[in-house]
PAVEXTOR-89597 format. One line per field, with one value per residue (C-alpha): residue number from 1; residue in one letter; x, y, z. Coordinates in nm, 3 decimals. Example, Ala and Ser with C-alpha at 12.3 -4.5 7.8 and 13.67 -1.06 7.14 Angstrom:
! residues 2
num <- c(1_2)
residu <- c(A_S)
xx <- c(1.230_1.367)
yy <- c(-0.450_-0.106)
zz <- c(0.780_0.714)
//
This chain:
! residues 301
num <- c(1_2_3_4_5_6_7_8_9_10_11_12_13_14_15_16_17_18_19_20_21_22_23_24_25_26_27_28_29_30_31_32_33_34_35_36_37_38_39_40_41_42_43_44_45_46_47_48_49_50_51_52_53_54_55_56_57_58_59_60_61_62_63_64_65_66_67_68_69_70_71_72_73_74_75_76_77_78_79_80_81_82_83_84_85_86_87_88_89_90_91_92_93_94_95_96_97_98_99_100_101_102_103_104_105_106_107_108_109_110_111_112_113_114_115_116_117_118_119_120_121_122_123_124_125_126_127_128_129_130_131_132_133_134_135_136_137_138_139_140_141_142_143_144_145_146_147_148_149_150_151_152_153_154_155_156_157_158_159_160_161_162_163_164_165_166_167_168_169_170_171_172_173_174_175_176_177_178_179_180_181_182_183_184_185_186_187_188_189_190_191_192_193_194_195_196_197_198_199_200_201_202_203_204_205_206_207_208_209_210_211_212_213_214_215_216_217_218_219_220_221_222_223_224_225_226_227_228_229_230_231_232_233_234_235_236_237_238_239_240_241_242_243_244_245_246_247_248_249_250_251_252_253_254_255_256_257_258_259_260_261_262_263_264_265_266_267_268_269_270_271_272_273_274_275_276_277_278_279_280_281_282_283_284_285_286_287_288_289_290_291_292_293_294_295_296_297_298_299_300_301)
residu <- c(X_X_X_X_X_X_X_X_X_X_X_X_X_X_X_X_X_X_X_X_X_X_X_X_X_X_X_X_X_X_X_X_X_X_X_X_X_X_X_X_X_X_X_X_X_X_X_X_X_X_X_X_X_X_X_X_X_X_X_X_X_X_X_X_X_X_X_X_X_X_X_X_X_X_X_X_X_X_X_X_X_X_X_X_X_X_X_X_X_X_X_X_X_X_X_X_X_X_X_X_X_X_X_X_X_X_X_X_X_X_X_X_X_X_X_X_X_X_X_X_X_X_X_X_X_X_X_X_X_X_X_X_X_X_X_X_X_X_X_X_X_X_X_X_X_X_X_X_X_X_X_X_X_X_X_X_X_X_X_X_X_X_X_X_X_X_X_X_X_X_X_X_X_X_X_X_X_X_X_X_X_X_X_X_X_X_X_X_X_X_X_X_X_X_X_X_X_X_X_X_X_X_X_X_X_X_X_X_X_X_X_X_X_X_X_X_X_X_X_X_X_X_X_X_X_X_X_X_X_X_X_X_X_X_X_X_X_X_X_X_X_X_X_X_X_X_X_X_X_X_X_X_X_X_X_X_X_X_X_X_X_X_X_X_X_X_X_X_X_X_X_X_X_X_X_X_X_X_X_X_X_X_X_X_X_X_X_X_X_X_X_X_X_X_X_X_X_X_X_X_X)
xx <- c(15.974_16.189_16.210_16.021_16.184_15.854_15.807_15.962_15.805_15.952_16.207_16.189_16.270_16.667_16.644_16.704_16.928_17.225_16.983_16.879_17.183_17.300_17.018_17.103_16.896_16.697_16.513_16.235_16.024_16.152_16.122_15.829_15.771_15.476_15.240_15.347_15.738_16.003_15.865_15.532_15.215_14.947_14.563_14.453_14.459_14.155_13.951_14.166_14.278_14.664_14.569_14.572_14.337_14.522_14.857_14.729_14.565_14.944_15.100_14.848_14.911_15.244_15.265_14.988_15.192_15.523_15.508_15.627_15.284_15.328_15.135_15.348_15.622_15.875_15.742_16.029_15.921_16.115_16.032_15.597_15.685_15.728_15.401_15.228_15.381_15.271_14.888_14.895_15.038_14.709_14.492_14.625_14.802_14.793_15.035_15.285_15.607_15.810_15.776_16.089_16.008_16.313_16.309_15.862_15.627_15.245_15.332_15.484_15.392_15.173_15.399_15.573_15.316_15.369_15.090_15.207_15.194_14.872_14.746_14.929_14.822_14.473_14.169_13.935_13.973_14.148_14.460_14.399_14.541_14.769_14.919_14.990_15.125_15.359_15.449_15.542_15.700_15.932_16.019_16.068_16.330_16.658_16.966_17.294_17.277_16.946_16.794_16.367_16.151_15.888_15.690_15.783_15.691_15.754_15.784_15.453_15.556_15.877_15.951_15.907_16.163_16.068_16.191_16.250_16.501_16.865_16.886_16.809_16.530_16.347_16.624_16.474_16.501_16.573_16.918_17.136_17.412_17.264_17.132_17.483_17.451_17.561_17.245_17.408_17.780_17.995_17.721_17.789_17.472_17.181_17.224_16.928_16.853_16.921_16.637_16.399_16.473_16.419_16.065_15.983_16.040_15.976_15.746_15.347_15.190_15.483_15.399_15.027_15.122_15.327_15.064_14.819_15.041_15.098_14.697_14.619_14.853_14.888_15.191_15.017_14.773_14.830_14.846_14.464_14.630_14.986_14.770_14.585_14.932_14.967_14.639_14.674_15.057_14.873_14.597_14.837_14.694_14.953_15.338_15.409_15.610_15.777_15.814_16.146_16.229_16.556_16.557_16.869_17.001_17.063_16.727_16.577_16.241_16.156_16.277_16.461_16.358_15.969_15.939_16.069_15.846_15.552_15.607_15.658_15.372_15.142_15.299_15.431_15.755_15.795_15.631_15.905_16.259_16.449_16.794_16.942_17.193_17.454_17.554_17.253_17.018_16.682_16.867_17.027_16.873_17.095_17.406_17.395_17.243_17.425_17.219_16.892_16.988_17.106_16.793_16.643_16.874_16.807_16.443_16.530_16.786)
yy <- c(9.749_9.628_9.181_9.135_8.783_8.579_8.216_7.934_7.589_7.438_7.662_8.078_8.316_8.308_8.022_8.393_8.517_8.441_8.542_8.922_9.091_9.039_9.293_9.552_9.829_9.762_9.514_9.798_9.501_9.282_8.907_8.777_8.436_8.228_8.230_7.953_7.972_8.160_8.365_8.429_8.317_8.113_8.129_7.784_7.516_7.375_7.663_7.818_7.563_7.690_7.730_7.940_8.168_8.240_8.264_8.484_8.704_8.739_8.840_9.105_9.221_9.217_9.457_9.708_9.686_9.851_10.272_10.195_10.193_9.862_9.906_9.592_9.431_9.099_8.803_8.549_8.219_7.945_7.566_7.640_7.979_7.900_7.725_8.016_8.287_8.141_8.100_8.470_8.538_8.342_8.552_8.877_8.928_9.290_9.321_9.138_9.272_8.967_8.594_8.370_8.080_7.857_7.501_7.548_7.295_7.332_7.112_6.751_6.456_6.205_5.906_6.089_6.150_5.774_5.594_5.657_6.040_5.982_5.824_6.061_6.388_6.285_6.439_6.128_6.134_5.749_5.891_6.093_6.480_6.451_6.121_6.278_6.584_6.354_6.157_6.476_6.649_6.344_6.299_6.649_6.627_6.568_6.576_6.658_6.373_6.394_6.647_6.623_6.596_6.790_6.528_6.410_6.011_5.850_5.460_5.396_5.088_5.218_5.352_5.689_5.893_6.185_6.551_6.668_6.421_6.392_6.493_6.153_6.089_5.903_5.892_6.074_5.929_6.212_6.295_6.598_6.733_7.152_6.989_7.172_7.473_7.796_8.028_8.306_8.362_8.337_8.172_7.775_7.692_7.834_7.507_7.380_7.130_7.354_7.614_7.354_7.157_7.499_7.492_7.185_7.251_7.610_7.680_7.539_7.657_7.503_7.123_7.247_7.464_7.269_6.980_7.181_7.321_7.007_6.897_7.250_7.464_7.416_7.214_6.920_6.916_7.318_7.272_7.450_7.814_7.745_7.780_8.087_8.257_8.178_8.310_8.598_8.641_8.557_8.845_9.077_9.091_9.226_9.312_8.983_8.821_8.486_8.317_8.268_7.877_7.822_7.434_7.265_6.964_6.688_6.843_6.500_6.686_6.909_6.680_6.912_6.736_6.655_7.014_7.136_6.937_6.995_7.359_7.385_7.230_7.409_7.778_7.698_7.716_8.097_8.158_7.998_8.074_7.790_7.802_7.451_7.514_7.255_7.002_7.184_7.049_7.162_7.453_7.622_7.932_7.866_7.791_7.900_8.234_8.436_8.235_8.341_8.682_8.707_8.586_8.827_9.153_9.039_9.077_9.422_9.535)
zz <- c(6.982_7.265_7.368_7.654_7.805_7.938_8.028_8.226_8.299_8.642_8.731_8.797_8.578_8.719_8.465_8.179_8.402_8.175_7.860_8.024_8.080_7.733_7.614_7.799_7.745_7.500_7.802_7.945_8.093_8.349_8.342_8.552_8.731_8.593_8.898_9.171_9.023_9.208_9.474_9.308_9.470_9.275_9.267_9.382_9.128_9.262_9.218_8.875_8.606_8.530_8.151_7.849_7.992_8.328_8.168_7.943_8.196_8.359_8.104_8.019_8.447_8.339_8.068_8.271_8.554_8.330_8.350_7.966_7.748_7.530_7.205_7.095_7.162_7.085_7.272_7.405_7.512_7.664_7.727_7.912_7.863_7.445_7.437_7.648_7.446_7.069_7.246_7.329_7.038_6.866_7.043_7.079_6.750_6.735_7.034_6.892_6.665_6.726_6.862_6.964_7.084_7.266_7.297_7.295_7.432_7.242_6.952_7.156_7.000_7.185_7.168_7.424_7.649_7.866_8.086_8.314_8.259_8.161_8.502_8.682_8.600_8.510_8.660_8.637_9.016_9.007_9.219_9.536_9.455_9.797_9.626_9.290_9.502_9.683_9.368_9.178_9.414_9.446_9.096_9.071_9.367_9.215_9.475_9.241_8.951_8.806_8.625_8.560_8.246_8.089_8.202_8.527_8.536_8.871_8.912_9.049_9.240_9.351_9.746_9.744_9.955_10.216_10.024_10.401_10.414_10.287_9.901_9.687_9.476_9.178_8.930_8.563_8.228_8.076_8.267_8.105_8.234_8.237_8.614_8.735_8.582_8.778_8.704_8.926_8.832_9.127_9.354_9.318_9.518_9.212_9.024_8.822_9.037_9.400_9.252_9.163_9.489_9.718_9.556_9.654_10.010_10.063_9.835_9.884_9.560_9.343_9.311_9.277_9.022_8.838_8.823_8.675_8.385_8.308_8.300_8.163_8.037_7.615_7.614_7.394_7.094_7.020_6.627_6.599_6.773_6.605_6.239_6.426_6.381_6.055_5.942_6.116_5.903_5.623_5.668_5.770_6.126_6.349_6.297_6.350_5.986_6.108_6.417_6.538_6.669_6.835_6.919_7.095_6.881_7.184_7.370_7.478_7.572_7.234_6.985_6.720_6.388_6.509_6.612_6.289_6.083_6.281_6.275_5.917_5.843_6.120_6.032_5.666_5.598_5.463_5.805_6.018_6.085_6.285_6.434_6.542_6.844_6.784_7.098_7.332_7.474_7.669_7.898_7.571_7.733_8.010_7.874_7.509_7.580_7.327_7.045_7.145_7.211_6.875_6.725_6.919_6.780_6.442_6.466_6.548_6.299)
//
């Protein structure tokens, strides 16, 4: 069955761009934006949680929306997209031949999950939503130095600047240099940090979005569906044999060594296969592209 490229947490799928054209064509299904990414729309987060359930629902548009029938298929996730793409896979097993999952969220540990995270995008009602809106939106907005977290934590106390206003910003504390990368060849302007900034100011349902992924979507706690996959391997339900991890070692978001062990232990080791990208860190599906696409051609040899 062909890779079908799905997934992407605060940027749009341009974030692949450099991973697509390597497959050439043996890619029948285009990349898609998660709803409220790129120039996709969102239903309303106050009326749909972003969650398993909604992501899942898009992906299964997705693959009715393709003229090519999909009985199964290889299922590449990267960074949201990783997490979303092992809870389909725990749920709809029988579609899936393959599953790659790049630099995943779904198994983070809590120590990493601040208090400031945890006020923030919590939905006790404490904060005003048009407060957290502005507070995200503001941590998310970068200017040229800083690059944003999984978990965007703004200094509470500190002065917030305007995003209509010159390019600035709450600096992040997890700062990597991938913030410059050229996701376009030739155009010097699709940086990280342009794409996510464009969002910000021309797109509504963005910020939205991306607060409820992070309330909703299974980025944390996922080790219940992650053992659903093994099961399922175990039974012999679906194609799927082994799930495919490719981690970058310096990624200051997915932890290399906690994910490992956590996965082993979730999936079992015979069920896991786990490539360490030396020197990358969380955009290794930007610039280390050739690794994941030859996880990908292995699955299929």
């Amino acid at each position: 069955m062909r890779p079908c490229p799905h997934g992407l947490f605060w940027r749009p799928w341009l974030s692949l761009f450099c991973v697509v054209p390597k497959f050439g064509s043996c890619l029948n299904s285009p990349p898609a934006d998660l709803f409220g990414r790129g120039y996709s729309s969102a239903p309303d987060p106050a009326l749909h949680r972003h969650d398993s359930a909604l992501y899942a629902s898009q992906i299964l548009i997705c693959l009715q929306s393709s003229p090519i029938p999909w009985p199964s298929f290889t299922l590449i996730g990267y960074s949201l997209g990783g997490a979303i793409a092992a809870d389909f896979t725990s749920y709809f097993p029988q579609l899936i031949d393959g599953l790659v999952l790049v630099a995943s969220g779904g198994l983070i540990r809590a120590n990493h999950i601040t208090w400031k995270s945890r006020l923030l995008y919590s939905t006790s009602g404490l904060m005003p939503e048009w407060l957290v809106e502005r507070l995200v939106a503001n941590r998310l907005w970068s200017g040229p130095e800083t690059a944003r977290t999984m978990e965007p934590e703004p200094e509470l106390g500190a002065e917030v600047p305007d995003v209509h206003g010159p390019k600035g910003g709450l600096a992040s504390q997890a700062v990597y240099t991938s913030s410059r990368l050229c996701l376009l060849p030739g155009n010097p302007h699709s940086t990280v940090s342009n794409v996510v900034d464009w969002q910000i100011l021309h797109h509504k349902d963005f910020v939205p979005a991306f607060i409820s992924s992070i309330r909703y979507a299974p980025i944390h706690f996922q080790h219940h569906r992650w053992r659903v996959i093994a099961q399922n391997i175990a039974r012999g339900v679906g194609r799927l044999k082994q799930v495919r991890l490719v981690l970058g070692e310096a990624d200051p978001i997915i932890i290399a060594h906690e994910l490992i062990g956590d996965a082993k232990e979730v999936l079992g080791e015979e069920n896991v296969r786990i490539k360490v990208v030396k020197g990358a860190g969380h955009e290794v599906a930007i610039d280390r592209a050739q690794e994941i696409v030859d996880v990908v051609e292995e699955l299929h040899r």
